[in-house]
DODRENTI-545898 format. One record per residue (C-alpha): y, z, x; residue in one letter. Coordinates in pm, whole numbers, padded with zeros to 5 digits, always signed. Layout:
<atoms>
YZXA/...
</atoms>
This chain:
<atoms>
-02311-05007-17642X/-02460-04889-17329X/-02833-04934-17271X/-03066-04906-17029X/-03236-05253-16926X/-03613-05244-17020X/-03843-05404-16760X/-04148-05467-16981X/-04344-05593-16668X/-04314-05287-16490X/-04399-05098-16810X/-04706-05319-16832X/-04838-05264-16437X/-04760-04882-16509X/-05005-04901-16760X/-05205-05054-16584X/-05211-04830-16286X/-05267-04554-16528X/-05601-04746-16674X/-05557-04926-16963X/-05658-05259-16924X/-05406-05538-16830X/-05491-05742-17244X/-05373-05431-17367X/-05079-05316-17107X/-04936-05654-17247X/-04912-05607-17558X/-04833-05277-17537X/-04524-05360-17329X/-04419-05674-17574X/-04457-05478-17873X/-04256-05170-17705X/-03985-05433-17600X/-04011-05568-17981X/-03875-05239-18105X/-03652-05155-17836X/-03442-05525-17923X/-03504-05400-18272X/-03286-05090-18233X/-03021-05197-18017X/-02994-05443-18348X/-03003-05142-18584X/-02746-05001-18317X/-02470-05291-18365X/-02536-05385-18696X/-02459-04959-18740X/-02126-05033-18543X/-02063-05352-18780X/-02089-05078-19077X/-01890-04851-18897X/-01648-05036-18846X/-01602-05234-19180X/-01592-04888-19346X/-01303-04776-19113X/-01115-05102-19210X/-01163-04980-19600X/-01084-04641-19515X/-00743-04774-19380X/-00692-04989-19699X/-00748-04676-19916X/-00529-04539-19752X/-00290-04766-19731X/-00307-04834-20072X/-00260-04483-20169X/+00079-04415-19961X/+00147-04683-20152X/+00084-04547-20464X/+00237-04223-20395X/+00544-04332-20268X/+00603-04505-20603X/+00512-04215-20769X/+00748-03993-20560X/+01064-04286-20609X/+00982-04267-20985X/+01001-03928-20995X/+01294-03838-20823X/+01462-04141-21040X/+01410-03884-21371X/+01500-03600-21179X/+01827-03792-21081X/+01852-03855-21445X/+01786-03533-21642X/+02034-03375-21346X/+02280-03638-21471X/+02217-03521-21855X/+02208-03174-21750X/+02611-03254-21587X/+02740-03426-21887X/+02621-03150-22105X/+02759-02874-21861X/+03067-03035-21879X/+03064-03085-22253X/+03040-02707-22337X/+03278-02633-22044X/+03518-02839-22172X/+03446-02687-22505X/+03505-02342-22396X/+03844-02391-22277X/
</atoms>
């Protein structure tokens, strides 16, 4: 994350220059830098998510090559073998035939 460094003092004295009393500059400028620490929290805590949901993501789909791979292997396995039973009765009636 790249953020800007917040200079609550020089926040305050700007308020200050602009007229609001120096009491009130301060807490203006605490409770400013309050929120700002707030979200740049929200802001990693987001990445956190981010990247915990990337990590599942992955494992999904992972897990589903996985899945369909088997599937595939299976498959072909009862292709292999109806092509097989297919031959022996090809060969049955050929033989028949002749």
């Amino acid at each position: 994350m790249n953020a800007a460094i917040f200079d609550s003092h020089k926040y305050a004295k700007r308020l200050i220059d602009a007229g609001v009393t120096p009491q009130a500059a301060g807490v203006h400028a605490e409770m400013l830098l309050e929120v700002m620490n707030q979200v740049a929290g929200g802001s990693a805590t987001g990445e956190r998510m981010e990247a915990r949901l990337e990590a599942r993501t992955d494992k999904v789909a992972t897990d589903l090559d996985g899945k369909i791979d088997h599937a595939v292997t299976d498959l072909n396995g009862k292709i292999d073998h109806v092509a097989a039973d297919l031959d022996t009765k090809i060969d049955l009636v050929l033989k028949l035939i002749h």
